[in-house]
C-alpha positions in Angstrom: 110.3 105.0 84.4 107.7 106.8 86.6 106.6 105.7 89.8 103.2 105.3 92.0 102.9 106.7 95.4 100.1 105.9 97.7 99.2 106.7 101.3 97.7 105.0 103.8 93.8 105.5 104.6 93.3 103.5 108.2 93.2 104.1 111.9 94.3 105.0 114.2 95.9 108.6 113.4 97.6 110.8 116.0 101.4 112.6 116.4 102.8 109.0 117.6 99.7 106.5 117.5 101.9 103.9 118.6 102.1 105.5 122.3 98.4 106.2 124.1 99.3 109.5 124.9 100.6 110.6 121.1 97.2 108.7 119.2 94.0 110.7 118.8 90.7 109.7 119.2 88.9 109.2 115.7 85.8 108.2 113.8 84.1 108.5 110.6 84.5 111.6 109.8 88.0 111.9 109.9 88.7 108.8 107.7 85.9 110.8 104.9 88.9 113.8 105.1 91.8 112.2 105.0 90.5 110.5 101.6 89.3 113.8 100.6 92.8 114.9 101.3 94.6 112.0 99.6 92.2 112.1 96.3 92.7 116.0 96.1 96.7 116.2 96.6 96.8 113.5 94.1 98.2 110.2 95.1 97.4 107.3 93.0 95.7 106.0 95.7 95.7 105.0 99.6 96.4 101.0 101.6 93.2 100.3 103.5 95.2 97.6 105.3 93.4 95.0 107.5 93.8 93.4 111.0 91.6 91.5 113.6 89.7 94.4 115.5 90.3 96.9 113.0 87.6 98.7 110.5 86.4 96.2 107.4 88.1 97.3 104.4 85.1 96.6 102.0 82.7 99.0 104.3 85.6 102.1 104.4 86.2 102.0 100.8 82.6 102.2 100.1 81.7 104.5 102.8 84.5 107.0 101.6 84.6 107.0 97.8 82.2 109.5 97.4 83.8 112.0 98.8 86.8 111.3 96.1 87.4 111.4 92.1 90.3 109.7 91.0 92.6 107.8 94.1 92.3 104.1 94.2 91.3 101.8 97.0 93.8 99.0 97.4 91.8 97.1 100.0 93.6 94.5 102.0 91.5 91.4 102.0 91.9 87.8 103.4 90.6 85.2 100.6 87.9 83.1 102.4 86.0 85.3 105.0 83.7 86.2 101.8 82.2 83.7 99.0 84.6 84.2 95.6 81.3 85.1 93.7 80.3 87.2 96.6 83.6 89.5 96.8 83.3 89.8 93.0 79.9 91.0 93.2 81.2 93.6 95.6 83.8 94.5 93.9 81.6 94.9 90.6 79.2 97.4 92.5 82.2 99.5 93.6 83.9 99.4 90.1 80.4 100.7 88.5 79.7 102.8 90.9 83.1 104.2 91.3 84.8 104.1 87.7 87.0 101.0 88.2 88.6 102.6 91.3 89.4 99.1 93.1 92.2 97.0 93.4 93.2 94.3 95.8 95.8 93.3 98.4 95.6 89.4 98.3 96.6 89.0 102.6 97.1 85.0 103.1 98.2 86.2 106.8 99.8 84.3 109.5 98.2 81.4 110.8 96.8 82.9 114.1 95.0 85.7 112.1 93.7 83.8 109.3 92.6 81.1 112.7 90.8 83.8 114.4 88.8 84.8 111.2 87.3 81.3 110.9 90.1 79.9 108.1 92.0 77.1 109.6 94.6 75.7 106.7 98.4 74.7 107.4 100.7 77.1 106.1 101.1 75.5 102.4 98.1 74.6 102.3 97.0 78.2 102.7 98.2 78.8 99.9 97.0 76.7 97.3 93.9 77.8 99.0 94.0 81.2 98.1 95.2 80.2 94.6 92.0 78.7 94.3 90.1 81.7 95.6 91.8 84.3 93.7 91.2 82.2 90.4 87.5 82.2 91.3 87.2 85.7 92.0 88.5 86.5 88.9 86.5 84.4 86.9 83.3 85.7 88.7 84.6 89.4 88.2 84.8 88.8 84.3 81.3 87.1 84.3 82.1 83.4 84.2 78.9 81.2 84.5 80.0 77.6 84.8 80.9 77.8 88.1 84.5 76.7 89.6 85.2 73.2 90.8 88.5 73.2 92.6 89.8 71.5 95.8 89.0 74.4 98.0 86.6 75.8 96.1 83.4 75.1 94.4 80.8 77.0 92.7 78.0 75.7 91.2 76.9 77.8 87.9 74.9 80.6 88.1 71.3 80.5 87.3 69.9 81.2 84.0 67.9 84.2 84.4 66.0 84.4 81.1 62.9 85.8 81.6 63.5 86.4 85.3 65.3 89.0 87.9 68.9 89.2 87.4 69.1 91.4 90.3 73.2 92.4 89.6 74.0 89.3 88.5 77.5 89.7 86.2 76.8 88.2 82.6 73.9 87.6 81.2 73.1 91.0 81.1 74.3 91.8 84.8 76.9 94.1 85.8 79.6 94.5 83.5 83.4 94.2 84.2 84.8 98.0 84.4 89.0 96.8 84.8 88.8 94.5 81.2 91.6 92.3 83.0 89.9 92.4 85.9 90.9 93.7 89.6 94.8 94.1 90.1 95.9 92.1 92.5 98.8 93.1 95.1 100.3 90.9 97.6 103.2 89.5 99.0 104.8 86.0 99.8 108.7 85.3 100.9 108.4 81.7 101.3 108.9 79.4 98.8 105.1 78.4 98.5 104.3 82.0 99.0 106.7 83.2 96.0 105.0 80.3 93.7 101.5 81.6 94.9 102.6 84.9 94.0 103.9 84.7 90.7 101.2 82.6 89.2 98.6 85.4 90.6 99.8 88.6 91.1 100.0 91.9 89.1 102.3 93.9 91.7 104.2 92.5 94.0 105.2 93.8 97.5 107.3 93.4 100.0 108.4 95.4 103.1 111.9 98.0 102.6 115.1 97.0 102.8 117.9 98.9 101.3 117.5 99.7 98.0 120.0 97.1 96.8 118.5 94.1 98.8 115.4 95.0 97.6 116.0 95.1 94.2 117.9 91.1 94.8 114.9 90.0 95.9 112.4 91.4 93.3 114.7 90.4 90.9 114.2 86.5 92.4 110.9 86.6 92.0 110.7 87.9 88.6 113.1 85.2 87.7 110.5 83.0 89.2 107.5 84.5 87.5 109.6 84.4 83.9 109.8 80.7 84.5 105.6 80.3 83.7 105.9 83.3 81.1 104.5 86.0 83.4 106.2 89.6 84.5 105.1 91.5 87.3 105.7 95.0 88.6 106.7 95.8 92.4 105.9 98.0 95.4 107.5 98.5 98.7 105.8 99.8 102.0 107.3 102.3 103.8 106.7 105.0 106.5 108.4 108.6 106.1 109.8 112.1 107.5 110.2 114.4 104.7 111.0 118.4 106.0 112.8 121.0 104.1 116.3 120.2 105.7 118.0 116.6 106.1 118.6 118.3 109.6 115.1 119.0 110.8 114.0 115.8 109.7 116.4 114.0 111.8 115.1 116.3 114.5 111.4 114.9 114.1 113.1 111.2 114.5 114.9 112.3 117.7 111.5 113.8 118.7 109.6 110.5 117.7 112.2 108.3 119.7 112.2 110.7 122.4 108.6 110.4 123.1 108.5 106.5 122.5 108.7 104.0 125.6 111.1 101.8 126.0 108.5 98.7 126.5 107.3 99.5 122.9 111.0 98.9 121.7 111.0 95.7 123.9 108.2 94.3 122.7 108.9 95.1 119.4 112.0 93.4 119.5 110.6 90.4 121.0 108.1 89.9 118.0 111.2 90.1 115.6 112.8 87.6 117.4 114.3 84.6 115.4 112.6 81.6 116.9 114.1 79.8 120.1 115.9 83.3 121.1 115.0 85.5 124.3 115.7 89.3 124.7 117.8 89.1 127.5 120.0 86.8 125.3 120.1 87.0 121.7 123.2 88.5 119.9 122.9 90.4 116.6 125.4 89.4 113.9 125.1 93.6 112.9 127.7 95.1 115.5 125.1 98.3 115.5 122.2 96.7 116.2 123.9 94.7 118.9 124.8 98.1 120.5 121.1 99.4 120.0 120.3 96.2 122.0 122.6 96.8 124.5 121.3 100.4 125.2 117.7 98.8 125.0 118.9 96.3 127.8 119.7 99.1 129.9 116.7 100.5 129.6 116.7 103.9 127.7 116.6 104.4 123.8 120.0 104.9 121.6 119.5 108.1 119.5 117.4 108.7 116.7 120.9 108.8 114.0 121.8 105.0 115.7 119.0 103.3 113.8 120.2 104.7 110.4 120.8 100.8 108.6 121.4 103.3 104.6 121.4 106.8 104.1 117.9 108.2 105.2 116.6 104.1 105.5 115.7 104.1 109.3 114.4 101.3 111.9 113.3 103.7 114.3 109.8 103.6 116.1 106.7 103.1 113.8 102.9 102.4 114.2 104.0 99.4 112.4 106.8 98.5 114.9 110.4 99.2 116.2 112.4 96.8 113.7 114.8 97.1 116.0 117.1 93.9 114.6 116.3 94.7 111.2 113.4 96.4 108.1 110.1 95.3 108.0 107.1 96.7 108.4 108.3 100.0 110.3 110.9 101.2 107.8 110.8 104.7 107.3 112.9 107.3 104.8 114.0 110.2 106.7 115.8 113.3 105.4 114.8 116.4 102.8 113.1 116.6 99.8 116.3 116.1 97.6 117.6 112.9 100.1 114.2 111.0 100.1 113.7 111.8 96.3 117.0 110.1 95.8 116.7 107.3 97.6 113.1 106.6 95.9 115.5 107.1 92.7 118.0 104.1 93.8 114.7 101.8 94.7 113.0 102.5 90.8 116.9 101.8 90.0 116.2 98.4 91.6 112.7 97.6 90.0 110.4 99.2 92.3 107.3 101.1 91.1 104.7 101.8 93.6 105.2 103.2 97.0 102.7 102.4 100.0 103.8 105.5 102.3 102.8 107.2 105.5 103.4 109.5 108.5 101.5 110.7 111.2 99.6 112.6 111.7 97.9 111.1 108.3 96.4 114.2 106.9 99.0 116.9 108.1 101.9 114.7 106.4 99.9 113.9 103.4 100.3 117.4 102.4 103.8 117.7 103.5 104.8 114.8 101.2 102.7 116.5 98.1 104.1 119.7 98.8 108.0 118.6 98.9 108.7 115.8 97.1 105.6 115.0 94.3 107.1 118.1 92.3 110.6 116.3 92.5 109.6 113.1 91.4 108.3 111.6 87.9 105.0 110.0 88.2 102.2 107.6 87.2 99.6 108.2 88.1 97.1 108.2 85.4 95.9 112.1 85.9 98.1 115.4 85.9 99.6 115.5 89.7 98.5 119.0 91.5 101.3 121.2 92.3 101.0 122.9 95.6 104.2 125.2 95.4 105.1 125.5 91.6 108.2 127.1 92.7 109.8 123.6 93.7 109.8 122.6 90.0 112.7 124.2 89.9 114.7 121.7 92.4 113.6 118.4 90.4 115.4 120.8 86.9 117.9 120.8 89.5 118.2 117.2 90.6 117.8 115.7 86.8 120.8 118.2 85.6 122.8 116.8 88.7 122.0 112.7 87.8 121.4 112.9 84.3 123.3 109.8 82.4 124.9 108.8 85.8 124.2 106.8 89.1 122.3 108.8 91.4 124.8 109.2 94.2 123.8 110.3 97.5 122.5 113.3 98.2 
């Protein structure tokens, strides 16, 4: 089996973008080359991952596709802010215009976010919701005409524009559907209404790191789930990562990265993570080393980079996406050579997952480093023949396959 990397195409961007003083100050034209840079080093395709405040995915997808060939935009969206009919028509133009370059990360959010957008549904509800929308969408995408009458949703059927403008109007001699199936939808959902939602909709399903092991457990859940109303799914993971020629001077860059991370950013990390009802000055971890961590936290200075090591080269340390502290979520990051993180992505396919959502910062400058060390150690699927930057590194994934050939990768 053969695996899909992707990067992350977003702001901000800087040496530690989590800290003022380590994030840079960006615009347009640095999104424009870090696609360039993505589509050229050959990822299968880049996160443009959503937020209140941040960039609208549906404008940076269009506004940078140009400039690319061949990555894929999975665009973040949250079902209601747009019309069903209208997000298909969107999603039409780009697929024509681009080659069928789109896919979808179905966000249902928390309830403040989806609140502050304007979508105001109780946490099941939001769900069947989106069920509802996502249904629609598709229908609209594959040029449907009768319209959708659900709960939620309803769309009267499209005009009959015989003799008339159809003015992009999907069937009836309007834009065709370029993906036959239509758009692939990713997502995510760990509750039980959100792993039903997921397995009646979903193509690939995601869900932050863990160790391998755990990981696997819980994708193989959820395709028990999804084999229950006849369906299969394939699965991703999101993480964040420090690959360098040695395990050593990786472990290095994380000692930097902590180093230059504030200790309020931990704090306030932590106290997002937080199990509900607990403080920070109070709660006690059931993991003797992350009560330790806390401890040091408490006293106010960071524990070393190695402390937050939960697997070999899995680490919680400091992230744009958090300080998981107590435990991996979104700030998970692998750490460690070439040979160490192709391993470990080894053990994860071992457990069922395909597609990797990865970054480092600075974006661009770890982009490349990523291509350069560990693409040519790695079997993948991407749909084109990956570039090889240094051809001489073929020679360590000969290497790597002689070493784990017909056995359990071990660690490396």
């Amino acid at each position: 089996m053969a695996v899909k990397i992707l990067w992350y195409l977003t702001a901000p961007d800087g040496t530690i973008p989590w800290e003022p003083e380590g994030r840079w100050d960006t615009g347009f034209d640095h999104l424009q080359q870090l696609a360039q840079s993505i589509d050229k080093l050959g990822y299968y395709g880049a996160l443009l991952a959503t937020g209140f405040g941040s960039n609208e995915v549906l404008t940076v997808a269009a506004a940078t596709f140009a400039v690319t060939k061949r990555m894929k935009f999975l665009a973040a969206i949250h079902p209601g802010l747009l019309s069903p009919a209208k997000l298909a028509q969107i999603a039409l133009t780009f697929d024509n215009f681009s080659g069928g370059r789109l896919l979808l990360n179905a966000v249902n959010g928390n309830d403040a976010t989806s609140q502050a957008f304007g979508v105001n549904y109780a946490h099941d509800e939001r769900y069947d919701f989106s069920k509802e929308y996502w249904q629609a969408f598709k229908e609209s995408y594959l040029g449907q005409e009768k319209g959708y009458d659900g709960k939620y949703v309803k769309l009267a059927p499209r005009p009959n524009f015989a003799g008339g403008s159809r003015r992009g109007v999907a069937g009836a001699g309007g834009l065709p559907p370029v993906q036959e199936n239509g758009v692939e939808l990713w997502g995510a959902g760990t509750s039980a209404p959100g792993v039903a939602h997921s397995v009646e909709l979903l193509d690939v399903y995601l869900s932050f790191a863990n160790t391998p092991q755990k990981l696997g457990e819980k994708f193989r859940r959820v395709a028990a789930e999804a084999a229950k109303i006849g369906r299969s799914l394939k699965f991703g993971t999101r993480l964040q990562i420090i690959v360098r020629e040695t395990e050593e001077e990786a472990w290095e860059y994380a000692q930097w990265l902590v180093d230059n991370t504030s200790v309020d950013y931990a704090i306030q990390s932590i106290k997002r993570q937080l199990p509900p009802g607990e403080t920070f000055e109070n709660y006690q971890s059931p993991d003797p080393q992350v009560q330790k961590n806390l401890d040091v936290i408490r006293s106010g200075r960071l524990p070393a980079a190695k402390d937050f090591e939960i697997y070999p080269n899995i680490w919680t340390g400091p992230a744009l996406h958090g300080f998981n502290v107590l435990g991996p979520l979104a700030g998970t990051t692998l750490v460690g050579s070439a040979e160490n993180i192709a391993a470990r992505i080894r053990e994860f396919e071992a457990e069922g997952t395909s597609a990797f959502i990865l970054s480092g910062w600075p974006l661009i400058e770890e982009a490349h480093r990523v291509a350069d060390l560990l693409f040519p150690l790695l079997d993948l699927d991407h749909g084109f023949e990956v570039p090889i930057l240094n051809k001489s590194r073929l020679a360590k994934k000969q290497t790597n396959n002689d070493i784990t050939k017909d056995k359990k990768v071990a660690y490396v």
